[in-house]
PyMOL CGO cylinders between C-alpha atoms (Angstrom):
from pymol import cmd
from pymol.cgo import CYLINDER

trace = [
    CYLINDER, 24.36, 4.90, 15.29, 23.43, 1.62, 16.07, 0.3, 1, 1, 1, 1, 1, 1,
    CYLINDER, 23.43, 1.62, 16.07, 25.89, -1.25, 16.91, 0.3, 1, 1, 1, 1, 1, 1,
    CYLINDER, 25.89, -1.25, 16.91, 25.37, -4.76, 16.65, 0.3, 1, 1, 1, 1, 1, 1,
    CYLINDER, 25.37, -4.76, 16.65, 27.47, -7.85, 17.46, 0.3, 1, 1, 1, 1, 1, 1,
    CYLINDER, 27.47, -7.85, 17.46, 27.60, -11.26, 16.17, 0.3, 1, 1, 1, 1, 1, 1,
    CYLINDER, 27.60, -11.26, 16.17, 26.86, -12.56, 12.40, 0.3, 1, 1, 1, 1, 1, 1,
    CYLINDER, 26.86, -12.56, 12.40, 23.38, -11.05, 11.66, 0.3, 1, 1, 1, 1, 1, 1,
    CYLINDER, 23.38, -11.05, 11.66, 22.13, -7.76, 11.89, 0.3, 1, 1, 1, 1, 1, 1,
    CYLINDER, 22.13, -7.76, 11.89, 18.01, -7.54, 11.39, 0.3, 1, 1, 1, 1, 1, 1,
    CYLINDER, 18.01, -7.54, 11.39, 16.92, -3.77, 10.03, 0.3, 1, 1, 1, 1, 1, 1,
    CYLINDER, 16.92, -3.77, 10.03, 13.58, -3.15, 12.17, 0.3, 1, 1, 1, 1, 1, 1,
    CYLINDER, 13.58, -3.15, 12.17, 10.26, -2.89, 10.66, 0.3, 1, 1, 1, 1, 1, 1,
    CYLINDER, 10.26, -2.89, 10.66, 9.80, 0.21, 11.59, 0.3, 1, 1, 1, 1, 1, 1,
    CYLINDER, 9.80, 0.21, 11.59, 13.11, 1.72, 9.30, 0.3, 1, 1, 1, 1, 1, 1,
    CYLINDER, 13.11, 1.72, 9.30, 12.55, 2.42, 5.34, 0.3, 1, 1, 1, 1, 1, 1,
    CYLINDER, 12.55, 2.42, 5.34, 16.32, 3.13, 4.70, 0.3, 1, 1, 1, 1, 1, 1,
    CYLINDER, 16.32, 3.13, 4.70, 19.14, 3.35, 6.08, 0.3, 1, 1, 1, 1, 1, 1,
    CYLINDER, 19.14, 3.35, 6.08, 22.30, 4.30, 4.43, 0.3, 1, 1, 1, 1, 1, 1,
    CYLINDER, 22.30, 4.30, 4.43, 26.03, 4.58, 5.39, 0.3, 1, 1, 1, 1, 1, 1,
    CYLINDER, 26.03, 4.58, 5.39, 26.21, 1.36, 7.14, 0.3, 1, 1, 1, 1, 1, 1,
    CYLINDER, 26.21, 1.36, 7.14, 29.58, -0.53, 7.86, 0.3, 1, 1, 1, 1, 1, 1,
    CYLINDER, 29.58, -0.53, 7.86, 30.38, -4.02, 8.82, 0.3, 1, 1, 1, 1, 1, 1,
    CYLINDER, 30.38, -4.02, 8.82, 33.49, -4.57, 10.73, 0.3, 1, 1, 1, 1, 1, 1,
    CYLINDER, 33.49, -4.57, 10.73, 35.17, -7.74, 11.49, 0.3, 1, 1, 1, 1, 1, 1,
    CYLINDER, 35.17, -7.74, 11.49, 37.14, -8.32, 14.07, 0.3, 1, 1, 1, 1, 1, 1,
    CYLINDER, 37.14, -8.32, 14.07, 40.24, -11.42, 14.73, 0.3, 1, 1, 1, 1, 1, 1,
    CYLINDER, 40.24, -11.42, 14.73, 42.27, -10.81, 17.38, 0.3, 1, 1, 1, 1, 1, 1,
    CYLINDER, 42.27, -10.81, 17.38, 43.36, -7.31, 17.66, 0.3, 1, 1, 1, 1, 1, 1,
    CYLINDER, 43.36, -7.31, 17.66, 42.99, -6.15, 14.30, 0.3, 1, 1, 1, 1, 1, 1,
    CYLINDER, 42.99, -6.15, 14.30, 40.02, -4.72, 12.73, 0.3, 1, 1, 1, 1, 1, 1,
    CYLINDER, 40.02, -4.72, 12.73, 38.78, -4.69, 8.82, 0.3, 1, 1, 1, 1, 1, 1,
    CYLINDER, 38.78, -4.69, 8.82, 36.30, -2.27, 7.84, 0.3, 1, 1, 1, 1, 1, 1,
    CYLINDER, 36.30, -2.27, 7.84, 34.20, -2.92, 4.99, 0.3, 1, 1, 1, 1, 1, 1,
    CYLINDER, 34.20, -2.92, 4.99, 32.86, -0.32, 2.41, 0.3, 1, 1, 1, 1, 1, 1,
    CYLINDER, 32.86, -0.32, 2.41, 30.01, 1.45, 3.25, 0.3, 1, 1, 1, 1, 1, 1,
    CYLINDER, 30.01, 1.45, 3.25, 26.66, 0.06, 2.10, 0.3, 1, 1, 1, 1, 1, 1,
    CYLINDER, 26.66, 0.06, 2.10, 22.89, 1.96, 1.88, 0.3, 1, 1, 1, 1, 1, 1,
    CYLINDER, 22.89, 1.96, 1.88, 20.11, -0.26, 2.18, 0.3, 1, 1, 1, 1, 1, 1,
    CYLINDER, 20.11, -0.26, 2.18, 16.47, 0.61, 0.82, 0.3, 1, 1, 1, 1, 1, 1,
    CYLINDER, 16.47, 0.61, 0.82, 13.28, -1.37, 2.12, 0.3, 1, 1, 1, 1, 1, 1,
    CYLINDER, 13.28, -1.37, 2.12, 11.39, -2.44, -0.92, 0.3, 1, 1, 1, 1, 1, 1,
    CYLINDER, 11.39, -2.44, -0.92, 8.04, -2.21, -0.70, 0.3, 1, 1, 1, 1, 1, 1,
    CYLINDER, 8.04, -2.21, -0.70, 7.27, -5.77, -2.82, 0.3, 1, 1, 1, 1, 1, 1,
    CYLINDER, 7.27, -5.77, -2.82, 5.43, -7.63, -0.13, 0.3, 1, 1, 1, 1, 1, 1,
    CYLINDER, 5.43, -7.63, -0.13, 1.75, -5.46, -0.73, 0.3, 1, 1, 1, 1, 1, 1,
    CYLINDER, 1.75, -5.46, -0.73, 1.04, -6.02, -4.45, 0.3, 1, 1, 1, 1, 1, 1,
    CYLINDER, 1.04, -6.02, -4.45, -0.67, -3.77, -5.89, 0.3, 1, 1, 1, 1, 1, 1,
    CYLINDER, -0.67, -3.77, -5.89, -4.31, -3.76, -5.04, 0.3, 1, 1, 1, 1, 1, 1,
    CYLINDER, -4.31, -3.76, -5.04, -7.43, -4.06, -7.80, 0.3, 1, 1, 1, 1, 1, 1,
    CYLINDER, -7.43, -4.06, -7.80, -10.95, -2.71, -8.06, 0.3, 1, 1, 1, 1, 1, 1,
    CYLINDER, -10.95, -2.71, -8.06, -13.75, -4.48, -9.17, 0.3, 1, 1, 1, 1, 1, 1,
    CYLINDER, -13.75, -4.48, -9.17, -17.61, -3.32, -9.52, 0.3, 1, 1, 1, 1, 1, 1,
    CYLINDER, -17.61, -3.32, -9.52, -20.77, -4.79, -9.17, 0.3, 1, 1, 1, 1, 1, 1,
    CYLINDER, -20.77, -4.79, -9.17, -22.57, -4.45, -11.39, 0.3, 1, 1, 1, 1, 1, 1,
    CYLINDER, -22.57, -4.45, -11.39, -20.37, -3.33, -14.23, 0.3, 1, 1, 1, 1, 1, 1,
    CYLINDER, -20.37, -3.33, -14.23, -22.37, -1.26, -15.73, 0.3, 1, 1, 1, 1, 1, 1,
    CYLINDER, -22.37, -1.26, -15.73, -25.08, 0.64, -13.36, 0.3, 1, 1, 1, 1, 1, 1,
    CYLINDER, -25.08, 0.64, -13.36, -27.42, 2.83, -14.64, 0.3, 1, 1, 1, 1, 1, 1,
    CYLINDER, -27.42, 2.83, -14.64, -28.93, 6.38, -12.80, 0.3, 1, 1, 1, 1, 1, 1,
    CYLINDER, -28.93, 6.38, -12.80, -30.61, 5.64, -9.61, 0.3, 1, 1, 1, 1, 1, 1,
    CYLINDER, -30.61, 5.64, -9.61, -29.82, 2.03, -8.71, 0.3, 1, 1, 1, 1, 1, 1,
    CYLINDER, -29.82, 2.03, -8.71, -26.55, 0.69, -6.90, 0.3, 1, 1, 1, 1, 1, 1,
    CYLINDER, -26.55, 0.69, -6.90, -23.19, 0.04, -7.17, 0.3, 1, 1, 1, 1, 1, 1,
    CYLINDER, -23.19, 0.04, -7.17, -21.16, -1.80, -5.17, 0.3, 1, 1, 1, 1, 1, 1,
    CYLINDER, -21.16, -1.80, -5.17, -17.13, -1.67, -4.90, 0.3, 1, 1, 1, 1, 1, 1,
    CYLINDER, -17.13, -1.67, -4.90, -14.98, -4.08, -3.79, 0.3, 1, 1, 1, 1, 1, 1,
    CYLINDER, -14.98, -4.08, -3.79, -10.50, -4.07, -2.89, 0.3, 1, 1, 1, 1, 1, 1,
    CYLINDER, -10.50, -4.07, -2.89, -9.27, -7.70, -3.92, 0.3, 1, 1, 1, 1, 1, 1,
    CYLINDER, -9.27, -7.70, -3.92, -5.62, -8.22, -2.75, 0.3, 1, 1, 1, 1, 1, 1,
    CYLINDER, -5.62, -8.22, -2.75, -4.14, -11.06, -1.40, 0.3, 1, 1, 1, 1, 1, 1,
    CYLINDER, -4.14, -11.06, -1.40, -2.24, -9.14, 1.36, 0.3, 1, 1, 1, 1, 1, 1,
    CYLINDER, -2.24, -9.14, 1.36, -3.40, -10.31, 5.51, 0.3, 1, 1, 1, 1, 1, 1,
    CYLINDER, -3.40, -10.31, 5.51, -4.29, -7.95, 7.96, 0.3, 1, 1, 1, 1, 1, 1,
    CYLINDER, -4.29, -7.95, 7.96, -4.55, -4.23, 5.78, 0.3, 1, 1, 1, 1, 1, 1,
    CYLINDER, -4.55, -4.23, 5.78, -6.15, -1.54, 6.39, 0.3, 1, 1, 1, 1, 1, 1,
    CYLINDER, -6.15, -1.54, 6.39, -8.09, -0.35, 3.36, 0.3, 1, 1, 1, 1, 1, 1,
    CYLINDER, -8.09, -0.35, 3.36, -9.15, 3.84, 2.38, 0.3, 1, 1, 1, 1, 1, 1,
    CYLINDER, -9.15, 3.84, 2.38, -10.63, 4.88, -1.01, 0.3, 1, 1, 1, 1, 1, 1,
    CYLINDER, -10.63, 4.88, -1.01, -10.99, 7.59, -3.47, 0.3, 1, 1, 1, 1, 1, 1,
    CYLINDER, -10.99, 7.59, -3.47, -13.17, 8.90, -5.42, 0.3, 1, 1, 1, 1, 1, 1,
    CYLINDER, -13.17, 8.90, -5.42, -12.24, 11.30, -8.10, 0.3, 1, 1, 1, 1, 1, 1,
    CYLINDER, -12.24, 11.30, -8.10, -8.90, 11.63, -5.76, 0.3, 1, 1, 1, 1, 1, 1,
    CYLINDER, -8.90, 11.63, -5.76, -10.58, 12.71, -2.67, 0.3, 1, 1, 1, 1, 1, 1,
    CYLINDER, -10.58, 12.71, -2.67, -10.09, 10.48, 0.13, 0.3, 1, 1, 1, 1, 1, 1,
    CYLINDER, -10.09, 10.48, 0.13, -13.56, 8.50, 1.38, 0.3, 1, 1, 1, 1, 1, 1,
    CYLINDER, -13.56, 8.50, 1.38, -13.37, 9.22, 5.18, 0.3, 1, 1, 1, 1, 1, 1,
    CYLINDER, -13.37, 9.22, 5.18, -14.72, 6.85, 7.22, 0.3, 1, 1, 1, 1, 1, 1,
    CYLINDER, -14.72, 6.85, 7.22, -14.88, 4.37, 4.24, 0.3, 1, 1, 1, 1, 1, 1,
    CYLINDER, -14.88, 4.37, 4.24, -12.32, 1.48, 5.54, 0.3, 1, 1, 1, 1, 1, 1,
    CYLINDER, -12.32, 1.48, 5.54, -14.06, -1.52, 4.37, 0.3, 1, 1, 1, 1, 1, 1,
    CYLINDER, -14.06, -1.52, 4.37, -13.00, -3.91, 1.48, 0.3, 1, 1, 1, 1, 1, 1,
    CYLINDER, -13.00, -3.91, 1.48, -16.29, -3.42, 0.08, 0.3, 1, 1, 1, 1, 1, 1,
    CYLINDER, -16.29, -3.42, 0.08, -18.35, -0.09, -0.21, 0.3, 1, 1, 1, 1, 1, 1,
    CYLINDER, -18.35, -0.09, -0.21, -21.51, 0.91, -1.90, 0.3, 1, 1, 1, 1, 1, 1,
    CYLINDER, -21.51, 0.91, -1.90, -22.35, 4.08, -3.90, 0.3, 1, 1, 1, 1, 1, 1,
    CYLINDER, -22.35, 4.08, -3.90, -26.10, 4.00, -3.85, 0.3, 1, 1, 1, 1, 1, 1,
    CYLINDER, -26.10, 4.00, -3.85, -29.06, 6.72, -5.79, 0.3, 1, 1, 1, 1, 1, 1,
    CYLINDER, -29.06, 6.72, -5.79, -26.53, 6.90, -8.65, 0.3, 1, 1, 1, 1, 1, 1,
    CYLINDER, -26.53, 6.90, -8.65, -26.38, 9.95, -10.85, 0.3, 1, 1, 1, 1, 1, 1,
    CYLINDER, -26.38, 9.95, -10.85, -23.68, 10.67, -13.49, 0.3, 1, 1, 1, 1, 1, 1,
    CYLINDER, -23.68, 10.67, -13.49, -22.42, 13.59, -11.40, 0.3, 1, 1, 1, 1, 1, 1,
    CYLINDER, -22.42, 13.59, -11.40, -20.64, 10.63, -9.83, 0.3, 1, 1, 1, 1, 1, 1,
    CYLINDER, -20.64, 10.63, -9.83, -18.88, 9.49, -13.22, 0.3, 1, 1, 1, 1, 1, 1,
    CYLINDER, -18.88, 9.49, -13.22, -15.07, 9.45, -12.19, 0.3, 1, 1, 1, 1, 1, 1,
    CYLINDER, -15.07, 9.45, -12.19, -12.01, 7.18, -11.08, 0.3, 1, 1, 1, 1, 1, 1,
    CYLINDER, -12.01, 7.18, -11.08, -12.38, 4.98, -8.17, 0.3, 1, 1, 1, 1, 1, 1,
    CYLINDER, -12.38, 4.98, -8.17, -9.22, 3.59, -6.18, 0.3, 1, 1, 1, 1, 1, 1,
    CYLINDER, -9.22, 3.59, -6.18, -8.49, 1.62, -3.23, 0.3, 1, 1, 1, 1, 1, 1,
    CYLINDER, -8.49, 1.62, -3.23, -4.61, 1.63, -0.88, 0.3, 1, 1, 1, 1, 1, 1,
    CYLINDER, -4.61, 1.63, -0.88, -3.93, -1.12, 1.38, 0.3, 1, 1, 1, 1, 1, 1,
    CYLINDER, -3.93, -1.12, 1.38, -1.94, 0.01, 4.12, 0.3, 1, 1, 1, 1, 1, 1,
    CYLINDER, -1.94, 0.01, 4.12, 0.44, -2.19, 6.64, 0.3, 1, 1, 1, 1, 1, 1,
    CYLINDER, 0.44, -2.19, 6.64, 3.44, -1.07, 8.91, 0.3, 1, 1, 1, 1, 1, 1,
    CYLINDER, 3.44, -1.07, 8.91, 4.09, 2.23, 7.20, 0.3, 1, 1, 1, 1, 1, 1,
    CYLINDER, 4.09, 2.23, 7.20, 3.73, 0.63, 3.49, 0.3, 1, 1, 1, 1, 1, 1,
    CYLINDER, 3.73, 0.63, 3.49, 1.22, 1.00, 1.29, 0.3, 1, 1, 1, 1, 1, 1,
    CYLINDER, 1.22, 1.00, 1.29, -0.17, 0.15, -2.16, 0.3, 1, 1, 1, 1, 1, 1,
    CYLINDER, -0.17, 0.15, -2.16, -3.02, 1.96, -4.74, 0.3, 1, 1, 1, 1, 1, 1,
    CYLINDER, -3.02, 1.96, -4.74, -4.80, 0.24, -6.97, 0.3, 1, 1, 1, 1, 1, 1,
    CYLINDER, -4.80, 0.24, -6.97, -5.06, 1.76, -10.66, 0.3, 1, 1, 1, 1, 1, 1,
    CYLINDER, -5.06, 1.76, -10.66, -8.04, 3.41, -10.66, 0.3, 1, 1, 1, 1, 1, 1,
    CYLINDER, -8.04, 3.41, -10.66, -11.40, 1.74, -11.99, 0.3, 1, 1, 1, 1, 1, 1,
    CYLINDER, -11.40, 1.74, -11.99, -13.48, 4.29, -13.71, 0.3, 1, 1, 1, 1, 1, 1,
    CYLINDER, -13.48, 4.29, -13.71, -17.13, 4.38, -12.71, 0.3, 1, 1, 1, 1, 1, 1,
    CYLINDER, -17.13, 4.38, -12.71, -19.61, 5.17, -15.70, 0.3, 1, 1, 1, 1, 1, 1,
    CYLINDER, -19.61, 5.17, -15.70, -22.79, 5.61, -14.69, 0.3, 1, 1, 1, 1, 1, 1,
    CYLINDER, -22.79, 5.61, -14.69, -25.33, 4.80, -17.33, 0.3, 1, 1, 1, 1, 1, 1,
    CYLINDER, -25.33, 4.80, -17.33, -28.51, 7.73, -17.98, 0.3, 1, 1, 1, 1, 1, 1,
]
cmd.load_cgo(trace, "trace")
C-alpha cells in the first residue's frame, strides 16, 4: 500500500479504483483510524460523443462524409462500422465514398483519453438506391 502524509492525498491518473483505503490521524501519541473507504474514478469528464453525416441522406454511388463532435481536448478518436473497428481510421472526420447499400448499418465513434473512453450512440447510415 501506499502511504501518504499531510492533509491531502491526490489518487493518480493512472488508478480507476481503489478500495480499502484508511485515513489515520495522528495527535501526539495516539492514533484514530477511520473506517475504510473505496473510491471509484467516474468517468464524467468525456461526454458522450455524437455522430453526424453529411449529407443526410446519400444515395448509391456518391459520398458520405462522417464527422465525431465532442467538446472533449486532446482525444484520440476510432470508429465502427456495423461494430467492427475502422483501423487506421483516427480522424474526427472520415469519408465512405462509391456508396452501395451493402454498407447500410450503424456507425459510431469513442473518444479515448488517459485510459477513459466514451461511444457515441450509433448513427445509422441508409444509403438511398
Amino acid at each position: 500500500g501506499q502511504t501518504a502524509t499531510g492533509e491531502e492525498w491526490q489518487v493518480p491518473k493512472s488508478k480507476r479504483d481503489y478500495e480499502g483505503l484508511t485515513c489515520t490521524a495522528t495527535l501526539g501519541k495516539t492514533n484514530t483510524e477511520s473506517a475504510s473507504v473505496d473510491i471509484i474514478v467516474k468517468n464524467d469528464y468525456l461526454a458522450k460523443p455524437t455522430v453526424k453525416a453529411s449529407p443526410t441522406m446519400p444515395v448509391v454511388e456518391s459520398q458520405v462524409s462522417f464527422t465525431c463532435h465532442t467538446t472533449a481536448k486532446d482525444v484520440m478518436v476510432s470508429w465502427k462500422h456495423k461494430s467492427k473497428t475502422l483501423i487506421g481510421q483516427t480522424d474526427r472526420t472520415i469519408q465512405f465514398g462509391n456508396l452501395s447499400t451493402s454498407l447500410n448499418g450503424a456507425v459510431t465513434c469513442s473518444i479515448h483519453k488517459h485510459g477513459f473512453s466514451s461511444e457515441s450512440d450509433a448513427y445509422s447510415l441508409e444509403v438511398k438506391s
